[in-house]
C-alpha positions in Angstrom: 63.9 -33.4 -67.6 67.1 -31.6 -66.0 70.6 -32.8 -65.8 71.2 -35.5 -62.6 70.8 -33.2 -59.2 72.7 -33.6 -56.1 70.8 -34.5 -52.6 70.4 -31.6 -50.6 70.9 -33.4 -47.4 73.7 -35.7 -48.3 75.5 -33.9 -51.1 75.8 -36.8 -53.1 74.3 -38.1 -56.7 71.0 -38.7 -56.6 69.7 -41.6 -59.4 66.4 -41.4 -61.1 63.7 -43.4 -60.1 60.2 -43.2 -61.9 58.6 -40.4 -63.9 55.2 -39.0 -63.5 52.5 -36.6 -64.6 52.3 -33.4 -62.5 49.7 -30.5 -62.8 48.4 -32.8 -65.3 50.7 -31.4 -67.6 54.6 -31.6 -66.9 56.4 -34.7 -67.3 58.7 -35.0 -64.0 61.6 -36.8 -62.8 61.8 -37.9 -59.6 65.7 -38.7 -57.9 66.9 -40.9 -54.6 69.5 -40.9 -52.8 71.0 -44.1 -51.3 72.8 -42.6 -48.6 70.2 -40.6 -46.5 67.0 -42.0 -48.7 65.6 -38.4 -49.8 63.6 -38.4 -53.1 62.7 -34.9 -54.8 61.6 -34.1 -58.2 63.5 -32.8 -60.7 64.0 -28.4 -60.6 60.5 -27.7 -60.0 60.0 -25.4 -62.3 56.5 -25.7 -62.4 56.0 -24.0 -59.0 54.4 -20.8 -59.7 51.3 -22.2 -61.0 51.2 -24.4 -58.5 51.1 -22.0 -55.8 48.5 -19.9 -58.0 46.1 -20.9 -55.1 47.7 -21.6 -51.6 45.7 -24.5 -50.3 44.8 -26.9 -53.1 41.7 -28.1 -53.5 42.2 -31.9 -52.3 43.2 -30.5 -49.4 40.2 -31.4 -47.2 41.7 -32.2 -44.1 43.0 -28.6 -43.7 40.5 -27.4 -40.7 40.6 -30.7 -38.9 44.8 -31.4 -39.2 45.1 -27.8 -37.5 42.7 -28.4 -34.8 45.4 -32.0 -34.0 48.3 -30.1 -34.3 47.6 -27.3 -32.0 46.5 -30.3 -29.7 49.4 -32.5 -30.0 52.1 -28.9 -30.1 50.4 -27.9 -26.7 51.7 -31.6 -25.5 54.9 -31.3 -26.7 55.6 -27.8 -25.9 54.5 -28.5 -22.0 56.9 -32.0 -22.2 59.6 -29.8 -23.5 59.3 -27.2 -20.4 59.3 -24.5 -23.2 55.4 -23.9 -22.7 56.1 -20.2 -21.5 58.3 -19.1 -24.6 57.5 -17.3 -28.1 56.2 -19.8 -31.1 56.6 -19.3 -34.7 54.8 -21.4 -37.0 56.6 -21.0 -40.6 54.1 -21.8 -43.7 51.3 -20.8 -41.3 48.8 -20.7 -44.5 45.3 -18.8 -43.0 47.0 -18.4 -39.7 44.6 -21.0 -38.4 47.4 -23.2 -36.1 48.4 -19.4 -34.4 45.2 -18.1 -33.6 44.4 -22.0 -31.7 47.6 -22.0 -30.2 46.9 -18.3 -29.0 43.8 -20.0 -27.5 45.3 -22.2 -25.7 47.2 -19.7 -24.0 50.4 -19.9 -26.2 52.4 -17.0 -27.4 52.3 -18.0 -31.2 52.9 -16.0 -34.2 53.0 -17.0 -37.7 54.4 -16.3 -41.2 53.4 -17.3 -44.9 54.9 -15.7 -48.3 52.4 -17.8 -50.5 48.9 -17.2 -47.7 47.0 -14.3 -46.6 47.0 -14.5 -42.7 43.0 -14.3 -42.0 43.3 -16.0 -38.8 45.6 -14.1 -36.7 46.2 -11.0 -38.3 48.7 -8.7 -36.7 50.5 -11.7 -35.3 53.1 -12.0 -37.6 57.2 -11.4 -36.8 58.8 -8.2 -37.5 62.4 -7.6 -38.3 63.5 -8.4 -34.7 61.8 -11.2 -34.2 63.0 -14.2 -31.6 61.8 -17.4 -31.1 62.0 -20.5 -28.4 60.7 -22.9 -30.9 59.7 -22.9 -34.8 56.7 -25.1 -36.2 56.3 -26.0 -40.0 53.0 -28.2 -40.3 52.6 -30.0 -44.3 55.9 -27.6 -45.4 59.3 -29.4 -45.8 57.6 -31.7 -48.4 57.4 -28.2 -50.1 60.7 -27.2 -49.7 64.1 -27.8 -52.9 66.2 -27.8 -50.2 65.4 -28.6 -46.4 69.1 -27.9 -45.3 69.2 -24.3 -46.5 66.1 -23.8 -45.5 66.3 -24.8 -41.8 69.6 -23.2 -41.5 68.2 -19.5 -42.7 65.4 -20.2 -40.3 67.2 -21.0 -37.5 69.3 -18.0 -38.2 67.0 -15.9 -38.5 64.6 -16.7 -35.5 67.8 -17.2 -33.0 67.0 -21.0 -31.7 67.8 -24.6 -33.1 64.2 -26.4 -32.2 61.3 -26.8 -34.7 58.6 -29.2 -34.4 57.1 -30.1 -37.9 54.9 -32.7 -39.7 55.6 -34.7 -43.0 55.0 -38.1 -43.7 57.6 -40.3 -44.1 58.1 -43.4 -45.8 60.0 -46.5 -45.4 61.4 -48.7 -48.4 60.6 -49.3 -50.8 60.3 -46.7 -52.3 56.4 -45.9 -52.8 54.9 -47.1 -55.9 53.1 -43.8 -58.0 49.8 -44.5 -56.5 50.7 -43.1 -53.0 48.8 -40.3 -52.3 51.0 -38.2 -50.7 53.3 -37.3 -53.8 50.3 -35.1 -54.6 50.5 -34.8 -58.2 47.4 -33.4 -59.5 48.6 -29.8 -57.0 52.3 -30.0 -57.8 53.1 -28.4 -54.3 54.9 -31.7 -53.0 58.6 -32.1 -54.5 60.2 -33.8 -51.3 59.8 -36.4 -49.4 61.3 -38.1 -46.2 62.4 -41.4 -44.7 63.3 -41.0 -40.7 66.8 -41.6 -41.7 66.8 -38.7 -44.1 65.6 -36.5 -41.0 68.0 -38.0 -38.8 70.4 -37.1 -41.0 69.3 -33.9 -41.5 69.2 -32.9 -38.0 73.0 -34.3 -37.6 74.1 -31.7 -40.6 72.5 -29.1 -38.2 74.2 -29.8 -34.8 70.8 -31.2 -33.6 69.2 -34.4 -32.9 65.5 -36.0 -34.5 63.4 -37.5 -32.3 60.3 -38.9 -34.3 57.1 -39.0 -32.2 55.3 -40.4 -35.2 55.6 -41.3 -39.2 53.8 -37.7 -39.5 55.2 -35.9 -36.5 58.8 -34.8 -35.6 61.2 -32.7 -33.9 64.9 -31.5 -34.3 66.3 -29.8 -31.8 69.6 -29.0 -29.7 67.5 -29.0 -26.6 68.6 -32.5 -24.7 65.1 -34.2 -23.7 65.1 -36.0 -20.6 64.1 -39.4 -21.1 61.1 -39.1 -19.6 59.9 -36.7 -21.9 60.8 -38.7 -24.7 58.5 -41.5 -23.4 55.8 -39.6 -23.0 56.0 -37.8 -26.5 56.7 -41.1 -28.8 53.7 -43.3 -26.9 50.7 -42.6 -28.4 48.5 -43.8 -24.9 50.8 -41.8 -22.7 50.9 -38.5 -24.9 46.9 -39.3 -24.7 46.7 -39.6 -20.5 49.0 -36.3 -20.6 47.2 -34.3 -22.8 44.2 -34.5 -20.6 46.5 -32.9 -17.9 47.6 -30.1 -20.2 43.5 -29.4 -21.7 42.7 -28.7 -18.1 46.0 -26.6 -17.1 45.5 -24.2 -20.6 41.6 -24.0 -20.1 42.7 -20.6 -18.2 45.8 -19.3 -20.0 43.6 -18.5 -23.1 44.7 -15.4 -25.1 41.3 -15.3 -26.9 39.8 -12.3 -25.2 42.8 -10.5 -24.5 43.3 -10.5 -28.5 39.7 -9.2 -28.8 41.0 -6.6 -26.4 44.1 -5.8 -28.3 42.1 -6.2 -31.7 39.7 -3.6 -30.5 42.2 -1.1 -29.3 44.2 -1.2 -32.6 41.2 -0.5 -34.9 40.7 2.7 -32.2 43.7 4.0 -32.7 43.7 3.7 -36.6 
């Protein structure tokens, strides 16, 4: 156990609430904060054997959650008018939500220091690299400190929007038997109320709009109220996204990859 941390979000105390087993070894810590209702573990030290393999192996709903995100992102993206921009999905793991968004037709690149890119290989930003909008899918929970780190990417990729998921929680706080803390893998050290994002995106400049308890955005873009409908109703974001499946049918970047793949092993 470490010394009493300070929130990340809210830079105030944090107070410890329960303890519990992680990796089936460490005895952990874990802090809240009343003001923006973040709670985190103690210093993770514990990290680098957690990340030992990338995906854990509980993880069985990796293939299928990629295949609803790239869904749901090419909803969003067309609601936000933004559907023509460059994408960067931070945490990408296999590359697997890039190389369906590049089949949907959207310019989408993607980034992982802990996962070999198997997916969408060569897709990844270089030193100048620019984006219109960032994604981070199952990430912040994974992340000390979500301010720092939204801040450096925002920086870094030149624009303040990023569509994400996490699941939040409401209070209480959840008992130990919620399965989302995760900790038989250990990769899950923070975890989110709406408030916590909301206050989040306000130490950014932005605003948080939650579409559901999984799916989010912040962003400095100003969404018209009509857009916001449509993205927080779960019937209406259905209806649309029968409008978008047809529209994207023919904007596919699958065999123009092949084309581009091909031409790149040619040339060495």
């Amino acid at each position: 156990m470490t010394g009493q941390p300070t929130c990340p979000v809210s830079d105030t105390p944090m107070e410890p609430v329960f303890s519990a087993t992680v990796l089936g070894t460490y005895a952990v810590t874990y802090y809240y904060c009343e003001i923006c209702g973040l709670l985190k573990t103690e210093k993770p030290y514990w990290l680098d054997e957690a990340y030992r393999e990338a995906a854990t192996d509980t993880d069985t709903g990796l293939v299928a959650r990629n295949i609803g995100n790239s869904a749901l992102l090419a909803v969003i993206l067309e609601g936000l008018s933004v559907e023509k921009g460059k994408f960067l999905d931070l945490g990408g793991g296999y590359g697997l939500l890039t190389r369906l968004m590049r089949d949907r037709g959207f310019d989408c690149y993607t980034t992982d220091r802990y996962c070999q890119n198997l997916f969408a290989k060569t897709f990844e930003p270089d030193a100048h690299f620019s984006a219109d909008v960032l994604f981070a899918f199952e990430v912040l929970e994974h992340i000390e400190d979500p301010l720092r780190f939204l801040t450096d990417a925002f920086e870094r990729y030149g624009c303040k929007t990023i569509i994400f998921s996490t699941l939040t929680f409401s209070l209480p706080i959840p008992s130990t038997d919620w399965w989302y803390y995760s900790f038989e893998g250990g990769q899950h050290i923070t975890f989110y109320q709406p408030r916590t994002l909301g206050c989040l995106a306000r130490r950014l400049g932005c605003n948080y709009h939650m579409l559901t308890a999984d799916h989010h955005i912040i962003t400095d873009i100003d969404i018209p109220g009509i857009a916001r409908l449509v993205l927080s109703n779960a019937h209406l974001r259905r209806l649309y996204s029968i409008y978008v499946g047809r529209k994207r049918n023919a904007l596919s970047k699958t065999w123009d990859d092949h084309l581009r793949m091909k031409e790149r092993l040619r040339s060495g």
